[in-house]
N, C-alpha and C positions, 0 to 999 in steps of 0.2 A: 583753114590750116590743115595743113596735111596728116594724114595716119600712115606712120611706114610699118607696113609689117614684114619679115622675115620671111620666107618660104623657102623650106628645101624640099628637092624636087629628086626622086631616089631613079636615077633608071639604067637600063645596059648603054655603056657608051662605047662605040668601035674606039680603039686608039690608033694610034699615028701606024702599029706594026700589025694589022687586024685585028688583032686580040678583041673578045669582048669583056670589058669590065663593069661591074656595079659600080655607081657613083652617086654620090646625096651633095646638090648642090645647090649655094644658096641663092636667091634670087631676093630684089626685094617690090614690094609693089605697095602702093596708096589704095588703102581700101578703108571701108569705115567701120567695118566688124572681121571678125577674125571667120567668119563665115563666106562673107564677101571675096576677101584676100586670097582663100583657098578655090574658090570660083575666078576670080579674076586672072589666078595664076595658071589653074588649068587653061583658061581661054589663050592666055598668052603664050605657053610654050607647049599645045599641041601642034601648030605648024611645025615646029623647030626640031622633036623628035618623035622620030618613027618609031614603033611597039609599045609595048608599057610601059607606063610612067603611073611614079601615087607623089601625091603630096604627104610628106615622112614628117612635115615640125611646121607649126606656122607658131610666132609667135614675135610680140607685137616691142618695136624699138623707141629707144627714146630721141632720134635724130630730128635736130631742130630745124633743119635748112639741109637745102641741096645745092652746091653749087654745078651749075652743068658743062660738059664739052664734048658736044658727038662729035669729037673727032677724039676722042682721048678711049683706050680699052681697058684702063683700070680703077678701083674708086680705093679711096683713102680715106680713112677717119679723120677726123683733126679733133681733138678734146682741147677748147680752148676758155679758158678763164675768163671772165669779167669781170674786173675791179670799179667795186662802188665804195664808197664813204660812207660812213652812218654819219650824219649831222650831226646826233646826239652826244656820240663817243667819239667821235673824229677817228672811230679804228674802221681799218681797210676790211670791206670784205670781199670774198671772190666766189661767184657763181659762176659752175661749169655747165656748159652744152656739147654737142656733140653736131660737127656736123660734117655733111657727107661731100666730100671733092671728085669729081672726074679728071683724071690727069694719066699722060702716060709714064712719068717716073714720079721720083719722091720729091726732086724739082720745080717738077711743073703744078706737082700737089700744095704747094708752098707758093708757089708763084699765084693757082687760083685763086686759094685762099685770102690772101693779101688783097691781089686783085678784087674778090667780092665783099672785103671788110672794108675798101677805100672810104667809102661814105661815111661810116657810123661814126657815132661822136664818140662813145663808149671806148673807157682804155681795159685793153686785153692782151693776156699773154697764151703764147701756143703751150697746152702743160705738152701733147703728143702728138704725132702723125705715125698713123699705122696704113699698110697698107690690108686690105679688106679681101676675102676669097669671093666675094660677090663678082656673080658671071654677070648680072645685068639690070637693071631698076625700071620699074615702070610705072609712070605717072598716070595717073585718073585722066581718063578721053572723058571730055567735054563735047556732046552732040546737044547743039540746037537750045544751050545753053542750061544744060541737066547733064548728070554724069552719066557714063556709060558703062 
């Protein structure tokens, strides 16, 4: 099972009109310690920007699943409910997760979700969909069947 953790990433970013500006942005990546996370993060976005860069916040989420689409450039939350029964009391109860959609609107966010929940036997209700400031997510590289 996966560890997502949080990472923002603080550095000068050129804008559209040259300007330089400061920006703290978040990132998320699968790591297994909160030490890891902050190495794994530096490894992954020093290609991406030029001059300084610091890891500003790591800190560790409770996202149960990832639904994926590299063709999609935005991630959306979905907080969705699970309704179980107590045998005992016959009363309803509902546990929430959290999990994370690739999509490029709030449509298509709704549309993944669906689509990845087709299988499960489990009845669920959507409580939200949020759309998410996460620039990008990165999965645990598997080399030679050990992480990397």
């Amino acid at each position: 099972m996966a560890n997502w953790f949080e990472c923002k990433v603080r550095y000068d970013k050129t804008m559209e009109n040259g300007a330089q500006k400061k920006v703290n942005e978040p990132y998320l990546v699968d790591a297994l310690s909160f030490t890891e996370a902050e190495a794994r993060m530096i490894d992954e976005i020093t290609p991406f920007i030029s001059g300084d860069f610091s890891i500003s916040a790591v800190k560790r989420t409770k996202i149960a699943e990832i639904f994926w689409d590299d063709s999609a450039d935005k991630w959306y939350l979905v907080k969705v409910a699970f309704i179980t029964i107590d045998e005992k009391t016959a009363a309803e109860k509902k546990t929430t997760s959290l999990i994370l959609v690739a999509a490029n609107d709030f449509r298509g966010a709704l549309d993944a979700f669906m689509l990845g929940m087709k299988d499960t036997m489990a009845d669920f209700e959507i409580v939200s969909i949020t759309e998410t400031p996460l620039m990008d997510v990165y999965r645990m590289k598997v080399v030679d069947n050990k992480p990397e």
